[in-house]
C-alpha positions as CSV (number, residue, x, y, z in Angstrom):
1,X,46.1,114.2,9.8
2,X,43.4,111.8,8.8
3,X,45.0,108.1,8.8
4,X,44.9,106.0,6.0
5,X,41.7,103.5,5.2
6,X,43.0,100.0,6.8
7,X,44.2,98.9,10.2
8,X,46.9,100.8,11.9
9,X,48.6,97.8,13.1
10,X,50.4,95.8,11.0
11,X,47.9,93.9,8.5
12,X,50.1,93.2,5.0
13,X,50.2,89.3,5.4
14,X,46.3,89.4,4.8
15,X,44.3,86.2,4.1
16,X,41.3,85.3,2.1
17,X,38.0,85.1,4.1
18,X,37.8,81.3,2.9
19,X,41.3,80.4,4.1
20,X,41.1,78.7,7.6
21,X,41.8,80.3,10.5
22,X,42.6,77.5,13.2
23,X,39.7,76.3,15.8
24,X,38.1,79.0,17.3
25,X,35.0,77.0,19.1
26,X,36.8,77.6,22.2
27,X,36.7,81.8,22.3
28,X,33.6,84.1,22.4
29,X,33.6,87.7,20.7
30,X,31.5,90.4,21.7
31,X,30.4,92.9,19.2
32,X,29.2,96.7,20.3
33,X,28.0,98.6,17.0
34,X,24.9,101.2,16.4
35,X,24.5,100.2,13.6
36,X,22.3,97.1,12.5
37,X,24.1,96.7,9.0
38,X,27.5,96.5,10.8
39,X,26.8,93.8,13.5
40,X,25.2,91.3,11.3
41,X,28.2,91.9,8.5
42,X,30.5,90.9,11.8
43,X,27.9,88.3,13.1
44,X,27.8,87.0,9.8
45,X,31.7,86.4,9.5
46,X,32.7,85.7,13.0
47,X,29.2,83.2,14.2
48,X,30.8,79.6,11.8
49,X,34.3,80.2,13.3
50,X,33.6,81.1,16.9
51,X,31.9,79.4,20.2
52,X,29.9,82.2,21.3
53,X,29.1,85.5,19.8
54,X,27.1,88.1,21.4
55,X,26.3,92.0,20.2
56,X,25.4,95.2,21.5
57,X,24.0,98.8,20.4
58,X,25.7,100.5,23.4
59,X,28.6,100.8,25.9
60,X,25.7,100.3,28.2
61,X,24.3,97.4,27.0
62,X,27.6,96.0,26.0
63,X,28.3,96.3,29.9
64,X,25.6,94.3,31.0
65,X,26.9,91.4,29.5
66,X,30.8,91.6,30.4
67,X,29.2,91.9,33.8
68,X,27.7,88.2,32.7
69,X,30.4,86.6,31.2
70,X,34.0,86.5,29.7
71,X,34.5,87.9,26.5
72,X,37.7,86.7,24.7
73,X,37.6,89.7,21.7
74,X,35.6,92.7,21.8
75,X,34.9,94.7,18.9
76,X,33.8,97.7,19.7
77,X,32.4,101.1,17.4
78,X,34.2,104.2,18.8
79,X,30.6,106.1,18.2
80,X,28.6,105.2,19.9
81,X,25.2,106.5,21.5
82,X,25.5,108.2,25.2
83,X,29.2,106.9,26.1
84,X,32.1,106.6,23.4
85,X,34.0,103.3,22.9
86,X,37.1,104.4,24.1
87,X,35.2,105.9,27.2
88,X,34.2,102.2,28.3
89,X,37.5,100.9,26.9
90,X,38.7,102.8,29.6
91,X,36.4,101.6,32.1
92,X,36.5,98.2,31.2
93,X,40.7,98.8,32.1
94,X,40.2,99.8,35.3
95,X,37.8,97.3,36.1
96,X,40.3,94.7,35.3
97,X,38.9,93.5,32.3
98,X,41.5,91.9,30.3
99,X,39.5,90.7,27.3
100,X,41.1,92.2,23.7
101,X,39.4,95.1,22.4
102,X,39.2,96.2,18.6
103,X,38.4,99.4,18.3
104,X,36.3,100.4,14.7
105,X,35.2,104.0,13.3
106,X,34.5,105.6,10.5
107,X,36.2,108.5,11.3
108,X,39.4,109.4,13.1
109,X,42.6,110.7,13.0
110,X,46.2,110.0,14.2
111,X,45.0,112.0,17.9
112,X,41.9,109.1,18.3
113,X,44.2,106.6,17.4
114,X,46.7,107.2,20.0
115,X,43.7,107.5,22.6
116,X,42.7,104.6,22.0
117,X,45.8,102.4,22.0
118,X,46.5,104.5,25.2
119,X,42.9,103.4,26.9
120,X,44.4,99.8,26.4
121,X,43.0,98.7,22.8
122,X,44.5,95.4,20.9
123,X,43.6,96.9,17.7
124,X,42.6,100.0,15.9
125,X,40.5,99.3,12.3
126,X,38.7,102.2,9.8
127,X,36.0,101.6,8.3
128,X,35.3,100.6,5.7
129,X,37.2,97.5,6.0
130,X,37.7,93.5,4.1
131,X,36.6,90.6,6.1
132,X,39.9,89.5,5.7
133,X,41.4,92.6,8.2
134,X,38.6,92.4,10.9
135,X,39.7,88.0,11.0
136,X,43.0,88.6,11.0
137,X,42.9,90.9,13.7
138,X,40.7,88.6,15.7
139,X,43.2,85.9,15.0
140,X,46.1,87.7,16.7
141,X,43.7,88.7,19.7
142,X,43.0,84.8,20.1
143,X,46.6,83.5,19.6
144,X,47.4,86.1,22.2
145,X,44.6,84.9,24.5
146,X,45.9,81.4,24.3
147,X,49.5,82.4,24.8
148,X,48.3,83.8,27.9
149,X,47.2,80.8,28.9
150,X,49.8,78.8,28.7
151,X,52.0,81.2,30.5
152,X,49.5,80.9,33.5
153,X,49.8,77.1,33.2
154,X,53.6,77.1,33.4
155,X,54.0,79.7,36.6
156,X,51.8,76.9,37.8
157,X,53.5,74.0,37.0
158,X,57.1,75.9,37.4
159,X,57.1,74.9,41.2
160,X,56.4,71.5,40.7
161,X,59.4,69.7,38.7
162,X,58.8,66.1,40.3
163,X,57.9,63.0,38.4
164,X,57.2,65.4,35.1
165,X,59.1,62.9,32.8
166,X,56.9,59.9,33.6
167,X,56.2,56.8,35.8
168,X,59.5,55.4,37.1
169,X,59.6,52.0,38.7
170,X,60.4,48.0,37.8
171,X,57.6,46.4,38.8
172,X,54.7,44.6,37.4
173,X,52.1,46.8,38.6
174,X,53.9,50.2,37.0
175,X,54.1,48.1,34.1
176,X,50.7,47.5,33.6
177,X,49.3,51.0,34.7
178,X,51.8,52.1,31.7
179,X,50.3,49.8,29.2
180,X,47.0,50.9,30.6
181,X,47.9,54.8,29.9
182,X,49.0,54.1,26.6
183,X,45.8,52.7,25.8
184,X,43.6,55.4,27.4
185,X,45.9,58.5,26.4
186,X,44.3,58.8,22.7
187,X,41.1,58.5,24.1
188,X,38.1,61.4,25.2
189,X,37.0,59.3,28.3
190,X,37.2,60.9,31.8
191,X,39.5,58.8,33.9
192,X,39.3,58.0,37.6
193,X,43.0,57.5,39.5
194,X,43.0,55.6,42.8
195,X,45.8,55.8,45.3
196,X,47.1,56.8,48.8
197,X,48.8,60.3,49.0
198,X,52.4,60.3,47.7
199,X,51.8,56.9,45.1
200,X,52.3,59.3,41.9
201,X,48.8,60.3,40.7
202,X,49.3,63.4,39.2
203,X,52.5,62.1,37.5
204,X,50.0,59.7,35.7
205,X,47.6,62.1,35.0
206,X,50.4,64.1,33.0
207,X,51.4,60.7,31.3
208,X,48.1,60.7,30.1
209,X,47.6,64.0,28.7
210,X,51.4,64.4,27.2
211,X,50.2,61.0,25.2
212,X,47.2,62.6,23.6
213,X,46.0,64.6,21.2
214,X,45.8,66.9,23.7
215,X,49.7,67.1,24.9
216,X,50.4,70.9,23.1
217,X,47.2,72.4,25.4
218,X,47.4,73.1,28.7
219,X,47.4,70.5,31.9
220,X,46.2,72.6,34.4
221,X,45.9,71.0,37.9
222,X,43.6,71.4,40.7
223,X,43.9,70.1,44.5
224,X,40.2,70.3,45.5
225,X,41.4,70.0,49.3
226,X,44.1,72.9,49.0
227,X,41.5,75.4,48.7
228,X,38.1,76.3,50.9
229,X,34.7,75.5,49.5
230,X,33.4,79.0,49.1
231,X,36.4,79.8,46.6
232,X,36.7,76.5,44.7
233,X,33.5,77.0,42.5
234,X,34.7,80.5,41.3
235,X,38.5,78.7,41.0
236,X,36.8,75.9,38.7
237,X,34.3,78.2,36.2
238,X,35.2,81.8,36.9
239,X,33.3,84.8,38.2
240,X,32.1,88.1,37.0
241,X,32.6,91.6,38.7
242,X,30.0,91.7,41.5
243,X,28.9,88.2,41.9
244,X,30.4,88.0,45.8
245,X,31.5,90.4,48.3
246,X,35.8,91.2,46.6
247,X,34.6,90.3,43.5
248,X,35.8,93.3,42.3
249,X,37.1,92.3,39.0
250,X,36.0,89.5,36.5
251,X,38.0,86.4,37.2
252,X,38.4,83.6,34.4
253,X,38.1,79.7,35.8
254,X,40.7,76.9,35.6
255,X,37.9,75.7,33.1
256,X,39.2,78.2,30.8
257,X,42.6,78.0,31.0
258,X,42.2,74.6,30.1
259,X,40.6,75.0,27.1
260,X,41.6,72.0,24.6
261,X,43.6,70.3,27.1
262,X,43.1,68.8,30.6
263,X,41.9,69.8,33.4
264,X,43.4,67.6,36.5
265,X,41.2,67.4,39.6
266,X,43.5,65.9,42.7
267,X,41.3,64.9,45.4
268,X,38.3,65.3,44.1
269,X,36.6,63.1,47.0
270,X,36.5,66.8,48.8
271,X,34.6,68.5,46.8
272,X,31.1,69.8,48.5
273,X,27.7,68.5,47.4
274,X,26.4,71.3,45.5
275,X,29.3,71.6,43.5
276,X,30.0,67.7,42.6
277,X,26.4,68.3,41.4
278,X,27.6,71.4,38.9
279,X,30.5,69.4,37.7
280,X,28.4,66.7,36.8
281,X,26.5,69.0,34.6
282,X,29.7,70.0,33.1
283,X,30.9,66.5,32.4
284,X,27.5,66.3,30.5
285,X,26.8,69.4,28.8
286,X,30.3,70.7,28.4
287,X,29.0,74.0,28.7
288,X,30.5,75.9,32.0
289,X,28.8,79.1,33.6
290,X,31.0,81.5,35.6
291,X,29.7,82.3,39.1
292,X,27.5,85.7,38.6
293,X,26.7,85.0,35.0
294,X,23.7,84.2,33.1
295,X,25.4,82.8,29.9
296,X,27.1,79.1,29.9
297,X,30.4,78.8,27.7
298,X,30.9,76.2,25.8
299,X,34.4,74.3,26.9
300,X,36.5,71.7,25.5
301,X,38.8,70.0,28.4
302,X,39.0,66.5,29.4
303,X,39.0,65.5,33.1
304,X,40.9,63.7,34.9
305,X,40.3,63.0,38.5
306,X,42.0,61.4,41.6
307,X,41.0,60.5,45.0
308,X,43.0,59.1,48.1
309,X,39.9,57.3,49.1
310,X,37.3,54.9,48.4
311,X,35.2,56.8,46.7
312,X,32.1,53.6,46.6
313,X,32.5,54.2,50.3
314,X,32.0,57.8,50.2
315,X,29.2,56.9,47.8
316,X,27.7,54.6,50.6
317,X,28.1,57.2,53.3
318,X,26.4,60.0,51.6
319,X,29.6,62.2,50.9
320,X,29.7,62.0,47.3
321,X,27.4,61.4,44.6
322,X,26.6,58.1,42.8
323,X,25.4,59.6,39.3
324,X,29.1,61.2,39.5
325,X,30.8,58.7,41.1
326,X,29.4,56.4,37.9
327,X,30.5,59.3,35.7
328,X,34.1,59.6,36.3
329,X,34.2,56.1,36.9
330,X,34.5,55.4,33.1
331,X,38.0,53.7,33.1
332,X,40.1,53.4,36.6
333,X,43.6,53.3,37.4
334,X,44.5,52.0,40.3
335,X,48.4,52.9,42.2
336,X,49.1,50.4,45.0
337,X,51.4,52.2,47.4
338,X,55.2,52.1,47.5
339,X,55.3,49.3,50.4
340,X,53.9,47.1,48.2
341,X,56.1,47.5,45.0
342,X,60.1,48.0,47.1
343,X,61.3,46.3,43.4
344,X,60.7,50.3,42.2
345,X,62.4,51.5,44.9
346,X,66.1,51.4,43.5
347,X,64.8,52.8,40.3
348,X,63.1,55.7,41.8
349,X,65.8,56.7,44.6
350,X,68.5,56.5,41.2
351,X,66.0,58.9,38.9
352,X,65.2,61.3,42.0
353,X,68.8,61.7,43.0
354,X,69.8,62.7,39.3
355,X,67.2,64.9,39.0
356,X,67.3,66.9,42.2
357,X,71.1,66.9,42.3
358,X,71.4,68.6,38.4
359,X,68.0,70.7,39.7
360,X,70.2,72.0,43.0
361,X,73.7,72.0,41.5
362,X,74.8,69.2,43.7
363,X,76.9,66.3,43.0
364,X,74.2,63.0,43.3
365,X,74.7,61.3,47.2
366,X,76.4,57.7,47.0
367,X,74.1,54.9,47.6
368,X,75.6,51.6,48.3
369,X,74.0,48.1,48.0
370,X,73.3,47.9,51.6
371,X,72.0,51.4,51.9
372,X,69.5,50.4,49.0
373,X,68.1,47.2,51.4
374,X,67.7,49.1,53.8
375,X,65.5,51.9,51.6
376,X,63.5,49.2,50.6
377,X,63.0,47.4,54.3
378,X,61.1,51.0,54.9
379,X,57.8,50.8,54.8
380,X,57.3,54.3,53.3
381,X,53.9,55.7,54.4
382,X,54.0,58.8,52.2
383,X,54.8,56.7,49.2
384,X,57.1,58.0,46.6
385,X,56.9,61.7,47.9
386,X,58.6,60.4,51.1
387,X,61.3,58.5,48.9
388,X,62.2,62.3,47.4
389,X,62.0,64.5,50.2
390,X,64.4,61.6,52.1
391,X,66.5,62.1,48.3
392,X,66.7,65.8,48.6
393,X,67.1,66.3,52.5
394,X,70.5,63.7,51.8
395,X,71.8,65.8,48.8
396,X,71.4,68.7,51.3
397,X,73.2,67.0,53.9
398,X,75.7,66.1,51.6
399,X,75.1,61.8,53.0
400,X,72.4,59.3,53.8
401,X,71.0,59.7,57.1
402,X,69.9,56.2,57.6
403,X,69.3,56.3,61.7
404,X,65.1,56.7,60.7
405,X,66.0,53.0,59.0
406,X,66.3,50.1,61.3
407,X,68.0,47.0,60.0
408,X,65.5,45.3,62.4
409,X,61.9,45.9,61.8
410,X,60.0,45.6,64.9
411,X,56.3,45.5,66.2
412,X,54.4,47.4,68.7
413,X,51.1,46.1,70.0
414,X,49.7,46.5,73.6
415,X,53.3,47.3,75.3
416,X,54.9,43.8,73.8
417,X,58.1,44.3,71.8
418,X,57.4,41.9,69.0
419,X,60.6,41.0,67.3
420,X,61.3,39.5,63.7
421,X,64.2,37.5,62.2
422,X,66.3,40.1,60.6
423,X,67.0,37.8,57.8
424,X,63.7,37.4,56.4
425,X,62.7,39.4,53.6
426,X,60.1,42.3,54.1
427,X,57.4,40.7,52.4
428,X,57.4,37.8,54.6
429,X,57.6,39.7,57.5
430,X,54.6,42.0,56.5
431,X,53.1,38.8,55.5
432,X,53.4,37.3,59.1
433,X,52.4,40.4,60.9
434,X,48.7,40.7,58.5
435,X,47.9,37.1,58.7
436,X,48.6,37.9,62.9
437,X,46.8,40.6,63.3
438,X,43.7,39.4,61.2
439,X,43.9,35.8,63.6
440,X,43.4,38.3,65.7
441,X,40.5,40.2,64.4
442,X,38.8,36.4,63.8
443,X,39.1,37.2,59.9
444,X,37.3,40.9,60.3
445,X,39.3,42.6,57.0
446,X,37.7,46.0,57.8
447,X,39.0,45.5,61.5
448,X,42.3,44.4,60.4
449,X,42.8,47.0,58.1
450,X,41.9,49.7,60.8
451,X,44.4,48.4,63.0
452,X,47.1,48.0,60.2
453,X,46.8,51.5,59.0
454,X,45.8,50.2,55.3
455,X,42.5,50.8,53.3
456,X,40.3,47.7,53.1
457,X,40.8,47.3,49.1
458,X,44.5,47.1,49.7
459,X,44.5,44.3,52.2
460,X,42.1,42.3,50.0
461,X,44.9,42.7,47.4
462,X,47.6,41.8,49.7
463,X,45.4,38.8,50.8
464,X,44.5,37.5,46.8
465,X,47.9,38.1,46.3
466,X,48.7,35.2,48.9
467,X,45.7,33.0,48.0
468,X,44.0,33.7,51.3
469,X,41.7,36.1,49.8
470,X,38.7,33.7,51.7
């Protein structure tokens, strides 16, 4: 039985075409039609609300560019010349396309319409329909679309509960980086965070976007280090089917599922060459092309990138590129490690105790005033990831174990057990043993640093911070 004119979905709560239909600059519609009245009706209504769209007279031709690029919506004419729409539908399925498809036709009944939803179609519309039905049917493909996108950010984030309520700490320098990421949170500007491994970069990257216009789009992070250099380009921008050896299926980029929000890029110091040089171009054009494709897409994400090294000196040395070096160099926030700051020390063993003992169904470990000193008489050299992983192993334990914290801090060079009052405070301890060891380097910093274990830029702040920066 022929069905009736209209969509067979649900389409009553219609809209008028000049009603708006949120920001769809991010999302790209492909339209396959053979007839040229058709696809410039739908070019005509879709081409001031979307980013990108493309048409096509055939399944054929419509093939060529899925093989391209990522379509968001396709729209797609049941007859068609040489293969039918639900044909390719079909294909398209089991070459793990997972782009919407509206299916169109002037003619059908209630047995098309079943083989069609069956092939895997979003939507099924007869012609001849309103404007109004062929937008509102987009709309629900897009809102889909982005729903999917925030589910893939949360399975990403779901293993990763630490430091997601903010920057925890007492002292002056997590006071100022907060004021800092108040300032810098409403803003566009790509943002550059310094820090050894463990200091909490990524918990001030989120701080950042969850202030911004951006906090209801995705965060989507990245560790550039975490995964090998011939897969990181198609992880960033995507691939189409064919572009490599196992790419067997189209593959949308990070880029994409950060659309509208931000797009965090830890360790971005280990990123090759050739692709620093591609991410530069995407910092200036905003335009991203998937590996395989011809077509660019345009992207809205902000970036925000991290390093545990100096990345000037990696500038100097060759390993990373100046022009991009100068590019995400806009604003800087710098983390000093956690040896340098014990004041947050008591503040962060407290929050992390709380929040790993409610996240484990444990009752929080006891830690007494003496227990604190001697947390913050630790030098800590993975930083505030340390601090939590001691946290957790103790609420596993069920106590402190302490024996990996002597009360007396002691010195090793060249065989000599170098002992230090007990009662002196761990900066001036720390204190005594730089200014000795750099006596001993004739006043080399880079020397001294390489000795002490500490970047150069560190020691120069420990130094200024004494007045012996000379």
């Amino acid at each position: 039985m022929p069905t009736p004119a209209g969509s067979l979905s649900n389409i009553n709560a219609t809209v008028h075409d000049d009603q708006p239909f949120g920001d769809w600059q991010q999302h790209s519609v492909l339209i396959v039609d053979d007839e040229p009245g058709m696809r410039s009706f739908l070019e005509r209504a879709l081409k001031p609300r979307c980013g990108l769209v493309e048409t096509a007279v055939s399944a054929e031709e419509g093939a060529k560019l899925v093989e391209r690029m990522r379509f968001d919506v396709i729209i797609l004419d049941i007859a068609l010349p040489g293969k039918t729409g639900v044909q390719w539908l079909e294909d398209l399925r089991a070459a793990g396309c997972g782009s919407d498809v509206i299916l169109i036709t002037a003619f059908a009944d209630m047995e098309t319409a079943i083989d069609a939803l069956r092939a895997g179609a979003s939507d099924f519309i007869l012609k001849p329909f309103r404007v109004d039905q062929m937008l509102n049917a987009v709309k629900r493909c897009i809102d889909r679309s982005s729903l999917a996108r925030a589910n893939f950010v949360l399975r990403r984030e779901v293993n990763d509960l630490a430091g997601i309520e903010g920057l925890v700490g007492d002292s002056d320098a997590i006071k100022r980086i907060s004021t800092m990421i108040k300032r810098l949170a409403p803003m566009r500007s790509t943002v550059l965070i310094e820090g050894e491994s463990g200091t909490g970069k990524e918990v001030a990257a989120r701080a950042l976007h969850r202030m911004s216009s951006r906090a209801e789009q995705p965060f989507v992070p990245l560790n550039c280090a975490a995964i090998s250099p011939e897969l990181i380009e198609s992880e960033l921008f995507g691939h189409v089917r064919g572009a490599f050896t196992g790419a067997t299926q189209t593959h949308s980029g990070l880029f994409f599922y950060a659309q509208g929000g931000t797009l965090f890029l830890d360790e971005i110091s280990e990123l090759t060459l050739p692709l620093q040089a591609k991410l530069l171009r995407v910092l200036e054009e905003r335009k991203i092309r998937p590996v395989g494709s011809e077509r660019e897409i345009p992207v809205d994400v902000r970036i925000i990138a991290a390093t545990n090294r100096q990345l000037a000196e990696d500038v100097a040395s060759g390993r990373f590129r100046q022009d991009l070096f100068y590019r995400l160099e806009v604003i800087t926030l710098s983390i000093p490690p956690l040896c340098e700051r014990p004041e947050d020390i008591p503040p962060l063993a407290r929050h992390f105790n709380a929040q790993i003992a409610a996240h484990l169904n444990l009752s929080q470990v006891v830690i007494g005033p003496e227990d604190m000193r001697r947390l913050q008489a630790y030098q800590w050299p993975g930083n505030a990831r340390e601090l939590r992983n001691f946290i957790e192993r103790s609420l596993i334990l069920g106590y402190l174990p302490l024996e990996q914290f002597p009360v007396r801090r002691c010195v090793m060079r060249d065989g000599e057990n170098v002992q230090f009052d007990a009662s002196l405070p761990l900066h001036e301890v720390e204190k005594q043993h730089i200014l000795k060891v750099l006596g001993e380097c004739a006043g080399n910093k880079s020397e001294a640093a390489r000795r002490l274990g500490l970047s150069r830029k560190t020691l120069e702040r420990k130094c200024a911070v004494w007045g012996m920066d000379r």
